[in-house]
Phi, psi and omega in degrees: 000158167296132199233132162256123185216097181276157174226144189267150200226150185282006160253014163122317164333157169279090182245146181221101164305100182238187213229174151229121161270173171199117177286150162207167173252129177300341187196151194300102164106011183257150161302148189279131182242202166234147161222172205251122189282318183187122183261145184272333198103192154277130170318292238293351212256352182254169173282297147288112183267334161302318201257340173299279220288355178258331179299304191293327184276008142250350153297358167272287197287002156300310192287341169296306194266318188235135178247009201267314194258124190262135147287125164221186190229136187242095153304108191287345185289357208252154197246166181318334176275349144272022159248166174199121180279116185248169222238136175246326185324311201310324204296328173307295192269026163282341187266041151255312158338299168298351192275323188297322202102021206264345165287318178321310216286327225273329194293311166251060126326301189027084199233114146337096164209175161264038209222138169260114206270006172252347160279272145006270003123322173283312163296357188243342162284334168297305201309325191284340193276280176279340162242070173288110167223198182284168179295337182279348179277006176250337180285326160300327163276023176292330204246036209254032185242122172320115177074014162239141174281060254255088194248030149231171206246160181275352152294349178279271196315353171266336161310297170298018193243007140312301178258021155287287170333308183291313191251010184300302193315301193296328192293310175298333168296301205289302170315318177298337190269359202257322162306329144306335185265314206245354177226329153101122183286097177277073168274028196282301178249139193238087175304089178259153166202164175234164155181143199256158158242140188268194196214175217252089171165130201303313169232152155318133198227131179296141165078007186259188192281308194297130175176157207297126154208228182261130203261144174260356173250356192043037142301189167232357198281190166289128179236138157287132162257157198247122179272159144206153194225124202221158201230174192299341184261001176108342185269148174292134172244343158173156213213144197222143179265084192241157198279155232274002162220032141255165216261134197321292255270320181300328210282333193285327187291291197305345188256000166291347197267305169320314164316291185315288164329304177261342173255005160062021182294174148284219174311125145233146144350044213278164207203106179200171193247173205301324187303352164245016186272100195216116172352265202328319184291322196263011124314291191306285175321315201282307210274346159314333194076356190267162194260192188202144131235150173212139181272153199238139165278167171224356182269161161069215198283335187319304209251008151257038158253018166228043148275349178278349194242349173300308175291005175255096191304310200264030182257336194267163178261131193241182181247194203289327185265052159049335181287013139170151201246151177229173170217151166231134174209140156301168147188159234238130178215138166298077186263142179256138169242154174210150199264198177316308167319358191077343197268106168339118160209034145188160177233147187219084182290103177240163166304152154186170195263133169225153189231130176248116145256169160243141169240127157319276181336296173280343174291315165300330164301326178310257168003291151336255194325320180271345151273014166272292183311322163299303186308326176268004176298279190343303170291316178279352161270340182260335161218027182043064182273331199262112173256010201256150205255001157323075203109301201296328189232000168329295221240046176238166164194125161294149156203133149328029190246156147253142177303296172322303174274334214074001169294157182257136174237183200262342166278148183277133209245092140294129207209154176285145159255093167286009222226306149319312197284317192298326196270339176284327177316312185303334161307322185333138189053000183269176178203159193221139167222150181239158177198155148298331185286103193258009174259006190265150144275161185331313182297312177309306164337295195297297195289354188279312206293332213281336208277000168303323181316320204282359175236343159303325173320304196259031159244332137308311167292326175309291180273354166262321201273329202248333193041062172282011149221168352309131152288135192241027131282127174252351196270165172328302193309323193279338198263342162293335183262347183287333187278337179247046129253334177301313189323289159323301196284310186311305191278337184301332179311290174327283191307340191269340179275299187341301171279356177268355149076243181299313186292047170289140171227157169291164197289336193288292178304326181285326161271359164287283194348302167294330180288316179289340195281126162205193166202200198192122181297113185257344154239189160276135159100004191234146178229147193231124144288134216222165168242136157266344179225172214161083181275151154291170148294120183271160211260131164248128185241173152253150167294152158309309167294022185081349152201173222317121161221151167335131143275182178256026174245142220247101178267199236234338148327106183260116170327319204272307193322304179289324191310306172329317173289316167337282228282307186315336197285334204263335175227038154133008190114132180292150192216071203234009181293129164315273168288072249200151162295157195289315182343275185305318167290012182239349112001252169357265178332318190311284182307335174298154213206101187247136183217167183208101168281112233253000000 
């Protein structure tokens, strides 16, 4: 519309300043402003008032028929402290969240405090997602988000996470039931692994989570192991916190029991690596009626009863380049059952399947690493270069000898144990799986355990992408609730691969994207959207056989931008104009929408 806004001058005179305006509201229930499309200046100030005023009423009605290209006036006065970028990607993943319920499950609760603690609990699983840091570096980035509001203190958020801790069982029960309802559970198989994470600490506290073990990074600080449980599509279905020196193999009965028990599957699959291959465990599954595949040692007494058919070459089937070969055979196993007490009570002899294959590939890697090892054996028995005994004393052996005489004497003698190096040799590239399931064949086989990878996958993403270490929580309570916002940020990741289906990107591209799309008010009411990061595209070729690899050259392509539309697309349609009114873009923001047809 035409805005006339006369002003008076001190010596009495007139001026009338007009405009072409446009009212708008910055937000749903905000008062109505204006921003201003084209200043005309003063009437008094043209000559012809007839050819000003038919000139001002055809730019409104040009402006009127195309809304497309905005004018603005740029104040040059204004300096970096009167800008501020603020951030839009969290609104993608609140509407996975809102997909979850998860405000829902928080609401009956009803818990009295003074704080809104689902608000709390939402931002800080958003926050793990696009800035995984500590809570307080997440807290410093509260008020840096478009169109939010941020009314809790960082004394709050150490409060909720009390009660994160307190309702994490109930919270994991309820997300399984809203993912069965909206998404559909593939529980035919039940993917388990553990892996720990340390913590921003020096020593081990008696009775505590945090405690010294076997670090799977050979760290030293104190560490927790992490149980999970992953279903066929990739989403996490439940995850238990256990303290950092007990033995992975331990970890499996209570969340198998838990599984069973509170979720009510049925027959199902357990899928796990040799570290839950345990009597007790593939007992407890057998007397269960449930099934197994778990991969098997072979090295030491676990794995010597199937060295003699490892070693017999000509029983395996190899393939046409020879790089790798297999055997599948039944054998008759022993499940034991035992009670709390440990005390036998009952035994049961059945059939099952073990499939031993080789790969070329990994015995040569085998191989590699362990002539790495000698070679630091070597130093370290002839001037103690190494001390630290990870790699370095693998191939070392002590003795009481003197060389010269052969006498046993009282200084210790370090020697290569080549003897040791020779007999791991003979291991190189094998591998072994044992299952229950007695209709699979080799392929099956193959494609059930391989598909394990897929929760190695998401404890990668737990600790690199997501950084649930170092924890810079110590108490039980903190460390529990810092794993179910990992938990959480983990399946909303999972769930955003899913709908993008064929258009897969990493949990990585997908948090730049969403971290870098942000904008910045450049008028009033116009806003222009930006990327803070903007990885290329590496240029994809072919091989002589036609197919497709990365190469290392860098097209003209920004990598994060299309990942973004990937991702925009997924929740409703591309939204990519620069420049845009605030209306419409709160328009948008509005309309986004993450759904799963089940």
């Amino acid at each position: 519309m035409i805005s006339k806004h006369k002003i008076k001058y001190k010596d009495g005179t007139y001026k009338t300043n007009v405009r072409i305006v446009e009212g708008y509201r910055p937000g749903p229930g905000m008062a109505p402003k204006q921003r201003q499309i084209k200043n005309f200046g003063y009437a008094e100030d043209y000559e012809d008032q007839e050819a000003f005023w038919k000139m001002v009423e055809e730019e409104e009605r040009k402006f009127k028929e195309s809304k497309e290209s905005i004018e603005v006036q740029l104040d040059s006065s204004i300096t970096l402290k009167d800008t501020k970028r603020l951030e839009l990607g969290y609104k993608y993943l609140d509407a996975v969240y809102d997909f979850l319920e998860i405000d829902r499950f928080l609401e009956t609760l009803k818990i009295k405090v003074d704080y809104d603690y689902k608000k709390i609990f939402r931002y800080l699983v958003t926050e793990r997602i696009l800035h995984a840091d500590s809570i307080r570096a997440c807290f410093q980035k509260s008020e840096g988000r478009y169109g939010y509001e941020c009314d809790f203190q960082y004394h709050q958020i150490i409060r909720c996470l009390d009660l994160i801790e307190e309702n994490s069982e109930a919270l994991q029960d309820y997300l399984n039931k809203v993912i069965e309802n909206k998404v559909g559970r593939k529980s035919e198989y039940a993917f388990y692994d553990t892996t720990n994470f340390y913590m921003e600490k020096d020593y081990a506290e008696e009775g505590t989570l945090g405690q010294k073990g076997v670090s799977k990074e050979h760290r030293t600080e104190p560490i927790v192991q992490y149980g999970m449980f992953m279903d066929s599509n990739k989403l996490p279905v439940r995850m238990q916190v256990f303290p950092g020196n007990i033995s992975d193999s331990i970890t499996y009965l209570p969340m198998i029991k838990a599984l069973k028990n509170k979720y009510g599957y049925e027959r199902i699959i357990s899928v796990a690596d040799k570290g839950m291959n345990s009597t007790n465990n593939i007992s407890y599954i057998y007397f269960n009626g449930d099934g197994y595949v778990f991969s098997q040692i072979l090295k030491g007494k676990k794995g010597k009863r199937y060295h003699e058919k490892m070693f017999e070459d000509e029983e395996f089937i190899y393939n046409e380049d020879r790089t790798y070969k297999y055997r599948i055979f039944e054998e008759d196993f022993q499940y034991v059952q035992k009670d709390e007490k440990g005390k036998v009570i009952k035994k049961e002899t059945a059939r099952r399947k073990v499939l031993i294959y080789w790969k070329k590939s990994i015995a040569d890697r085998e191989a590699h690493k362990r002539e790495l090892k000698l070679k630091k054996a070597e130093k370290y028995a002839s001037n103690n270069a190494y001390g630290l005994k990870h790699d370095a004393t693998d191939y070392v052996k002590e003795e009481h000898v003197d060389s010269s005489t052969g006498a046993v004497s009282d200084k210790v003698v370090k020697a290569v144990d080549t003897e040791k190096a020779e007999n791991d040799a003979r291991f190189d590239g094998f591998f072994c799986i044992v299952t229950s399931e007695l209709d699979y064949d080799r392929s099956k086989i193959h494609e059930v355990y391989g598909e394990l990878s897929k929760i190695e996958e998401s404890f990668r993403i737990c600790k690199s992408d997501l950084n649930a270490r170092p924890m810079f929580v110590h108490t039980d309570e903190h460390i529990k609730a810092h794993f179910m916002i990992c938990f959480v940020a983990l399946l909303i990741i999972r769930l955003i691969g899913l709908k993008l289906g064929d258009n897969q990107i990493s949990a990585e591209r997908i948090q730049r994207a969403l971290a870098s799309f942000g904008c910045e008010e450049i008028a009033k009411g116009i806003i222009r959207l930006n990327m803070s990061s903007c990885n290329n595209e590496y240029i994809v070729k072919k091989d002589e056989k036609g197919n497709e690899y990365s190469s290392l050259l860098i097209s003209d392509n920004y990598e994060t931008i299309e990942d973004l539309i990937k991702l925009q697309n997924v929740f409703g349609g591309q939204f990519i104009h620069a420049n845009i009114k605030q209306e419409n873009l709160n328009k948008y923001l509005k309309s986004i929408k993450f759904a799963i047809t089940k």
